[in-house]
ZAFILO-804570 format. One record per residue (C-alpha): residue number from 1; chain; z, y, x. Coordinates in Angstrom, 2 decimals, padded with zeros to 5 digits. Each point is the difference from the previous one (the first is absolute). Layout:
<rec><lodren>NUM</lodren><zafi>A</zafi><zz>Z</zz><yy>Y</yy><xx>X</xx></rec>
...
END
This chain:
<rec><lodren>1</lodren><zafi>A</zafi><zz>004.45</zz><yy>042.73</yy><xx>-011.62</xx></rec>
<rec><lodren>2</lodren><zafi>A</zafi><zz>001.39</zz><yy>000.96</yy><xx>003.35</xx></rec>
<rec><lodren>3</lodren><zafi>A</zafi><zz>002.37</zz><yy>-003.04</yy><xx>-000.13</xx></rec>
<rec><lodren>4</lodren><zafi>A</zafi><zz>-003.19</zz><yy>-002.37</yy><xx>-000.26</xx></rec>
<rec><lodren>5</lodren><zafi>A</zafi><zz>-001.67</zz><yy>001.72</yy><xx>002.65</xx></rec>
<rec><lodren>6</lodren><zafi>A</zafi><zz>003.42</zz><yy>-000.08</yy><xx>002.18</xx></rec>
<rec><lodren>7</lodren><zafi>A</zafi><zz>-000.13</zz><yy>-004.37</yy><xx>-000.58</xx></rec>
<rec><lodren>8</lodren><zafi>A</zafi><zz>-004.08</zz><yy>-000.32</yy><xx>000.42</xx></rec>
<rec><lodren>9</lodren><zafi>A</zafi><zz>000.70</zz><yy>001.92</yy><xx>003.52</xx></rec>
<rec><lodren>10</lodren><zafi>A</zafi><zz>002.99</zz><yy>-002.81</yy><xx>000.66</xx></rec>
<rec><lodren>11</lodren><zafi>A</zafi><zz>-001.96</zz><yy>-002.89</yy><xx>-000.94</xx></rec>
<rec><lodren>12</lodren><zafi>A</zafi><zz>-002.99</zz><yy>001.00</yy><xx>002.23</xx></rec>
<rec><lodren>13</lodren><zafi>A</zafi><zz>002.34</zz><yy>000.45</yy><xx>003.09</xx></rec>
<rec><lodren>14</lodren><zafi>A</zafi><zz>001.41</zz><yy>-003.27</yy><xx>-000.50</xx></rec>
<rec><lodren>15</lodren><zafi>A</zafi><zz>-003.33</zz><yy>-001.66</yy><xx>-000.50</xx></rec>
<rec><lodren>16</lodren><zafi>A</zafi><zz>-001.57</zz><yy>001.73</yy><xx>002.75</xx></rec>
<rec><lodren>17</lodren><zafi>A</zafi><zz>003.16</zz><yy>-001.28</yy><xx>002.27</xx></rec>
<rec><lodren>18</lodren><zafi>A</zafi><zz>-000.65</zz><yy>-003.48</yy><xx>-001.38</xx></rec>
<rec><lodren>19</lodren><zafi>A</zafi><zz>-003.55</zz><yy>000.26</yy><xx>001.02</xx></rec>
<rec><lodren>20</lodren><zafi>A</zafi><zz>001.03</zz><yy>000.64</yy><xx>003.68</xx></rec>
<rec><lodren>21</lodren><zafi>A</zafi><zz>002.59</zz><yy>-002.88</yy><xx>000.30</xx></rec>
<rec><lodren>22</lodren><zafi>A</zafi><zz>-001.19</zz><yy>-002.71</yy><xx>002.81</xx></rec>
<rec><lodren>23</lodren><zafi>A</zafi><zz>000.06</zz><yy>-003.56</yy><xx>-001.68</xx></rec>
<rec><lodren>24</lodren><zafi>A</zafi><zz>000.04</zz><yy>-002.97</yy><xx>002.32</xx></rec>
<rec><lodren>25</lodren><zafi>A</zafi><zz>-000.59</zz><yy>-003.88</yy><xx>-000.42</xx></rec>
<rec><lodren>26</lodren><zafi>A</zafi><zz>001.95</zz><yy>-002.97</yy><xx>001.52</xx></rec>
<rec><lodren>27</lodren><zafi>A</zafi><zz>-000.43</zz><yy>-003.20</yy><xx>-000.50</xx></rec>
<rec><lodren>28</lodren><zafi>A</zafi><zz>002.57</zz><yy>-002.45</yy><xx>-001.17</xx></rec>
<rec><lodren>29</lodren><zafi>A</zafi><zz>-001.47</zz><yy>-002.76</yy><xx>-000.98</xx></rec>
<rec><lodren>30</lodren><zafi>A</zafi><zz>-002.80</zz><yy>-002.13</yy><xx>002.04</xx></rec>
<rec><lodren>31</lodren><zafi>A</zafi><zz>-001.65</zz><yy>-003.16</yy><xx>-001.23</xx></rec>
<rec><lodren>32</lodren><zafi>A</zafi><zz>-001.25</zz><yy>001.08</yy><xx>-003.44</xx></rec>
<rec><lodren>33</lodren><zafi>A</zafi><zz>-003.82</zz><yy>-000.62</yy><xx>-000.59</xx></rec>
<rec><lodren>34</lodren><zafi>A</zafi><zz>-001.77</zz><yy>002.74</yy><xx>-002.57</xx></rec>
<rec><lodren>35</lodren><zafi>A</zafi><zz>003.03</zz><yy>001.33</yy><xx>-001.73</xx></rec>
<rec><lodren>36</lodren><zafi>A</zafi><zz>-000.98</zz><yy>002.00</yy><xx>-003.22</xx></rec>
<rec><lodren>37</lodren><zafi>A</zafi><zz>003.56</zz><yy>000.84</yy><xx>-001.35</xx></rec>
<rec><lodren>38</lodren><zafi>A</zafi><zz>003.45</zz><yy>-000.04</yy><xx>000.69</xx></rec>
<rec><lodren>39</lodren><zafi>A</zafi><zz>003.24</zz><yy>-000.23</yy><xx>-003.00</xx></rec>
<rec><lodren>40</lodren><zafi>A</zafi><zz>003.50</zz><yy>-000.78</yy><xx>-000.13</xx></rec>
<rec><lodren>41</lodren><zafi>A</zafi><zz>001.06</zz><yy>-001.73</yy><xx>-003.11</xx></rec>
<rec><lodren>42</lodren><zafi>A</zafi><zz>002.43</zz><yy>002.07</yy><xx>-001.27</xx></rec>
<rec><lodren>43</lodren><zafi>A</zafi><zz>002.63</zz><yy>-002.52</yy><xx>000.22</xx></rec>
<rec><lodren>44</lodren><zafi>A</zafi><zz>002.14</zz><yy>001.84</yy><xx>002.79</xx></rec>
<rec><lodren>45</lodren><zafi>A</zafi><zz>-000.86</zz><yy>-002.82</yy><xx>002.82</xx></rec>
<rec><lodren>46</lodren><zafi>A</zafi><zz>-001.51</zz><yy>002.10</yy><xx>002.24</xx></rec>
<rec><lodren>47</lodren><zafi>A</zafi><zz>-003.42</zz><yy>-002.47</yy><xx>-000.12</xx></rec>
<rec><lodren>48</lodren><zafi>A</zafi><zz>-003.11</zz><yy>001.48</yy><xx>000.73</xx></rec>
<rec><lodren>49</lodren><zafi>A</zafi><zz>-003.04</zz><yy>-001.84</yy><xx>-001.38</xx></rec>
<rec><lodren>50</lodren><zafi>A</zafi><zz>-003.80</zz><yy>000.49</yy><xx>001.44</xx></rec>
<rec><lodren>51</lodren><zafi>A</zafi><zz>-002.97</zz><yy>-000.95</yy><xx>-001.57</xx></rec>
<rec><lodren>52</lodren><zafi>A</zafi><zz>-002.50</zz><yy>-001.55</yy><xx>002.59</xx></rec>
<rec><lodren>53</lodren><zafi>A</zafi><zz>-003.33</zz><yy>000.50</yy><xx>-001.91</xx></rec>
<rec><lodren>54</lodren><zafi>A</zafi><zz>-001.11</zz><yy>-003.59</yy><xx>000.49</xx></rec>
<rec><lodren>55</lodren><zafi>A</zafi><zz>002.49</zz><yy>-001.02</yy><xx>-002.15</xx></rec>
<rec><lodren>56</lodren><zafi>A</zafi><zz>003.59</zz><yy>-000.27</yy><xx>001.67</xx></rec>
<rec><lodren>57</lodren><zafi>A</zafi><zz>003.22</zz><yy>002.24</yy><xx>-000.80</xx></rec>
<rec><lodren>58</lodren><zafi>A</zafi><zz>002.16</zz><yy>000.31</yy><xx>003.08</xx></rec>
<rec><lodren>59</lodren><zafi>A</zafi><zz>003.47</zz><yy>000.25</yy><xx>-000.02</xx></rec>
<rec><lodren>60</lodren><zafi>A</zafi><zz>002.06</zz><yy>002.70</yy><xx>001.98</xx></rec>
<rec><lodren>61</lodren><zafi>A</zafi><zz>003.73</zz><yy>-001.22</yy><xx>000.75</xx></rec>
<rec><lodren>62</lodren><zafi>A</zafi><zz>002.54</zz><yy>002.89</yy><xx>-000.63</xx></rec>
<rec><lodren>63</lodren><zafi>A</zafi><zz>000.42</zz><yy>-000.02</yy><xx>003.65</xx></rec>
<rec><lodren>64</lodren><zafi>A</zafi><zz>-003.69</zz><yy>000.47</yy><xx>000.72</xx></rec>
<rec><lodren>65</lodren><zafi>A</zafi><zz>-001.15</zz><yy>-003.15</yy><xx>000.75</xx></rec>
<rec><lodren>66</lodren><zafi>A</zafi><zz>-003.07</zz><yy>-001.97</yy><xx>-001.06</xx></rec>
<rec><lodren>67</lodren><zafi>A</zafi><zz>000.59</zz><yy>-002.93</yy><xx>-002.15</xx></rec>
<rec><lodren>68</lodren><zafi>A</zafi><zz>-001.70</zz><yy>-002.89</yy><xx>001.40</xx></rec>
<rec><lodren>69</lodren><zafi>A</zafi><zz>-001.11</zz><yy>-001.37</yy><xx>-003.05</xx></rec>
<rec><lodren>70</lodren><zafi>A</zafi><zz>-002.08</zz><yy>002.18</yy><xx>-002.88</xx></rec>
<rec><lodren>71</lodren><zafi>A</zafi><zz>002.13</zz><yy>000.99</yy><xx>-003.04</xx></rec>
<rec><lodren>72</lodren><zafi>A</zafi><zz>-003.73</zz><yy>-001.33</yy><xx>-001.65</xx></rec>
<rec><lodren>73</lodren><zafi>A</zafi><zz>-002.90</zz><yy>-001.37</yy><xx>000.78</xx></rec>
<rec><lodren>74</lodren><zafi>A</zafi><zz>-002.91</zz><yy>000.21</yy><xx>-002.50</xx></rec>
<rec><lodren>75</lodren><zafi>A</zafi><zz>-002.45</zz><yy>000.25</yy><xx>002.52</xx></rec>
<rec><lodren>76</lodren><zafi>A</zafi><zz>-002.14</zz><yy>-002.97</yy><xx>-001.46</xx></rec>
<rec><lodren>77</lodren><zafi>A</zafi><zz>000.02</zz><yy>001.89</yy><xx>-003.26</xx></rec>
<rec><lodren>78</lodren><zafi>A</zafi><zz>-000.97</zz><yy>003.61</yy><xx>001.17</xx></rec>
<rec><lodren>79</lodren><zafi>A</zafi><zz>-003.34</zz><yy>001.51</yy><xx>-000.06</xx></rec>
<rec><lodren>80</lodren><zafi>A</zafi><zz>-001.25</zz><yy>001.63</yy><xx>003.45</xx></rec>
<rec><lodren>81</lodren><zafi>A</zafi><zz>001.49</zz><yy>001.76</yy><xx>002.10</xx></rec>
<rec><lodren>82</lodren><zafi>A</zafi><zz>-000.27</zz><yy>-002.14</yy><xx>003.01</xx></rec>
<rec><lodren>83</lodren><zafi>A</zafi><zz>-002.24</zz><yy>003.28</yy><xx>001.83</xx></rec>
<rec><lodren>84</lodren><zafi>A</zafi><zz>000.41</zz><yy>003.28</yy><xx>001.23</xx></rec>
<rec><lodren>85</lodren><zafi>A</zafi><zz>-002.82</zz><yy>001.40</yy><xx>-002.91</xx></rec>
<rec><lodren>86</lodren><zafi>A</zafi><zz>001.68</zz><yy>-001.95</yy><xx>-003.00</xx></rec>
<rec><lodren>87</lodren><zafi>A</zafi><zz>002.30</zz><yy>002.14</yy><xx>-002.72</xx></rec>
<rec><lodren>88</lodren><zafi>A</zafi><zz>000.65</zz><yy>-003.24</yy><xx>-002.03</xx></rec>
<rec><lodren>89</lodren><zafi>A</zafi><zz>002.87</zz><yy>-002.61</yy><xx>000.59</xx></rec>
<rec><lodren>90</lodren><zafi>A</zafi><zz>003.87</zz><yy>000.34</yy><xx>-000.38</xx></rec>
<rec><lodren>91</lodren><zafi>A</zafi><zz>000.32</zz><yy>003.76</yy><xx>-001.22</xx></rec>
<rec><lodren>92</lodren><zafi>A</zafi><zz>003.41</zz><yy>000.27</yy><xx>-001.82</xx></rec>
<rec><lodren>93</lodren><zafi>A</zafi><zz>003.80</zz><yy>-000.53</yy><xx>-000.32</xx></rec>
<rec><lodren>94</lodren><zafi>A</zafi><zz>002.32</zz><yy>000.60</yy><xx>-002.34</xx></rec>
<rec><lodren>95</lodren><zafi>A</zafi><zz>003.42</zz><yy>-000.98</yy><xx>-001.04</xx></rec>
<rec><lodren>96</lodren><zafi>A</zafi><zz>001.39</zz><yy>-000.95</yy><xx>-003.47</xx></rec>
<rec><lodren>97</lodren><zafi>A</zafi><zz>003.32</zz><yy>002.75</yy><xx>-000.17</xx></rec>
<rec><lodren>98</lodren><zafi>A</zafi><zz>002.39</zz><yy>-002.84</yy><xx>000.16</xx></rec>
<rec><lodren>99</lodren><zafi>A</zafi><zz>-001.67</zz><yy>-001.63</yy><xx>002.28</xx></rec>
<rec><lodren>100</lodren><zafi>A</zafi><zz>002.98</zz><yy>-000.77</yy><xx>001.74</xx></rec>
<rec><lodren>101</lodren><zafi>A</zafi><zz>001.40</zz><yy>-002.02</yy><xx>-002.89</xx></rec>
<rec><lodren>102</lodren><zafi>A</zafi><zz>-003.24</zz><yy>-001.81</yy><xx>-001.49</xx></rec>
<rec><lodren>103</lodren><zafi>A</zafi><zz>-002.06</zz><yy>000.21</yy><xx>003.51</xx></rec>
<rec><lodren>104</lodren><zafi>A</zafi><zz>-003.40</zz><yy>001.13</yy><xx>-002.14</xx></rec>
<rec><lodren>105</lodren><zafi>A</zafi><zz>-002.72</zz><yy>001.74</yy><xx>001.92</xx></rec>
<rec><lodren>106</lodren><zafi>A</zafi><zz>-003.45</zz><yy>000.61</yy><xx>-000.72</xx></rec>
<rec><lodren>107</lodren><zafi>A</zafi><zz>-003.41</zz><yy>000.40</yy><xx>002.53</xx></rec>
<rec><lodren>108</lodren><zafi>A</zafi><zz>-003.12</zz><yy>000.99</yy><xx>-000.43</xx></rec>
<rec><lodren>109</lodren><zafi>A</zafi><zz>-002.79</zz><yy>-001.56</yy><xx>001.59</xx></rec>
<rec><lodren>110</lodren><zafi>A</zafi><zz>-003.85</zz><yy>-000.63</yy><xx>-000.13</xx></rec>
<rec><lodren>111</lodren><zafi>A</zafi><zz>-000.70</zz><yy>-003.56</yy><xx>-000.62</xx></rec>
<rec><lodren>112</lodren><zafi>A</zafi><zz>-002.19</zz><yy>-002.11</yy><xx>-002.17</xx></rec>
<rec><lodren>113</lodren><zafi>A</zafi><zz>000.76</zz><yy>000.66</yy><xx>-003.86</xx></rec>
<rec><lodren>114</lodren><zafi>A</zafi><zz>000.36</zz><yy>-003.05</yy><xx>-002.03</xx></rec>
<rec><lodren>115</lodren><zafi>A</zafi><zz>-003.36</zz><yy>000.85</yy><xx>-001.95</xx></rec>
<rec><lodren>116</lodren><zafi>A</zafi><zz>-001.93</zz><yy>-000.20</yy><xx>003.17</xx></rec>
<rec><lodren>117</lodren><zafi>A</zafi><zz>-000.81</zz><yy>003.14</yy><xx>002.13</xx></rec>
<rec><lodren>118</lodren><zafi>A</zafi><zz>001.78</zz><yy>001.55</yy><xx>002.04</xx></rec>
<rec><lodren>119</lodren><zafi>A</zafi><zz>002.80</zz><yy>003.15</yy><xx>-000.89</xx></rec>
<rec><lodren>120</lodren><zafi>A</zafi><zz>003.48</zz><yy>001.15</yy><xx>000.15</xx></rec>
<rec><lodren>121</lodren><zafi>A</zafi><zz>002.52</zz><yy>-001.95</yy><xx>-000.91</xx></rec>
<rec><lodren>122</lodren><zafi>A</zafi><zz>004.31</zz><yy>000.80</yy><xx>-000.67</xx></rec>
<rec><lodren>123</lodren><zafi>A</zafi><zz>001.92</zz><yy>-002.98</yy><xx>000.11</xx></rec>
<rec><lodren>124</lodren><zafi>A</zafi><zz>003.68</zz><yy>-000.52</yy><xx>-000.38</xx></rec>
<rec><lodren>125</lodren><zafi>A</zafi><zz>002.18</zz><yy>-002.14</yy><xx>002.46</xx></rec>
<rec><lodren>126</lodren><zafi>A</zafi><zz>003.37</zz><yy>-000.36</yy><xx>000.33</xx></rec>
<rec><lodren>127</lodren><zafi>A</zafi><zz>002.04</zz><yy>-000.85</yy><xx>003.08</xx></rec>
<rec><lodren>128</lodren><zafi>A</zafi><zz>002.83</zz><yy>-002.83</yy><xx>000.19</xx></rec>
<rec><lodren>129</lodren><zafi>A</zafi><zz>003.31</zz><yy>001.84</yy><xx>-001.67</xx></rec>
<rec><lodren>130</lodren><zafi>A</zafi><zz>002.51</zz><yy>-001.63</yy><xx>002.48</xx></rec>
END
């Protein structure tokens, strides 16, 4: 009993430490419009991809650069999100686990569903395996 008191004192010293550490932003990136996540794709590139909600993913050289060009560009496809007060558009990002071999990925999106209406939609693409 003593022993679990002994580690519940330890763990509230550490998380009252944690609670006084001083956390700081800088920015490192400039030139990204409504960014709603940020991924890597596993594949040991050291890519960053950012969803822009309107419907773009940004890619993040490993040296921190912008790409020029969108990784893709479903914006004619997506839903909203072309306003500050709008939760729909391009919402998700994920990565097949060997997507460095077979270059699957998956997003999810808001977008008209093929039996009219509007909803949210996961959709597979696949970039060019070079």
């Amino acid at each position: 009993m003593l022993k679990n008191a002994a580690l519940g004192l330890g763990m509230l010293a550490a998380c009252g430490a944690a609670a006084n550490a001083q956390l700081t932003t800088e920015v490192f990136l400039t030139g990204i419009d409504r960014p709603v996540f940020l991924t890597h794709a596993g594949d040991g590139s050291g890519r960053l991809y950012i969803l822009e909600q309107e419907g773009q993913i940004r890619l993040v050289n490993a040296d921190g650069t912008l790409a020029p060009t969108p990784f893709l560009d479903i914006d004619a496809s997506v839903t909203g999100g072309t306003s500050g007060n709008d939760e729909r558009g391009l919402l998700g990002l994920a990565f097949h686990p060997d997507y460095e071999n077979n270059g699957l990925f998956y997003v999810n999106y808001t977008g008209t569903l093929t039996t009219g209406g509007f909803g949210t939609i996961v959709a597979e693409y696949s970039r060019s395996v070079v």
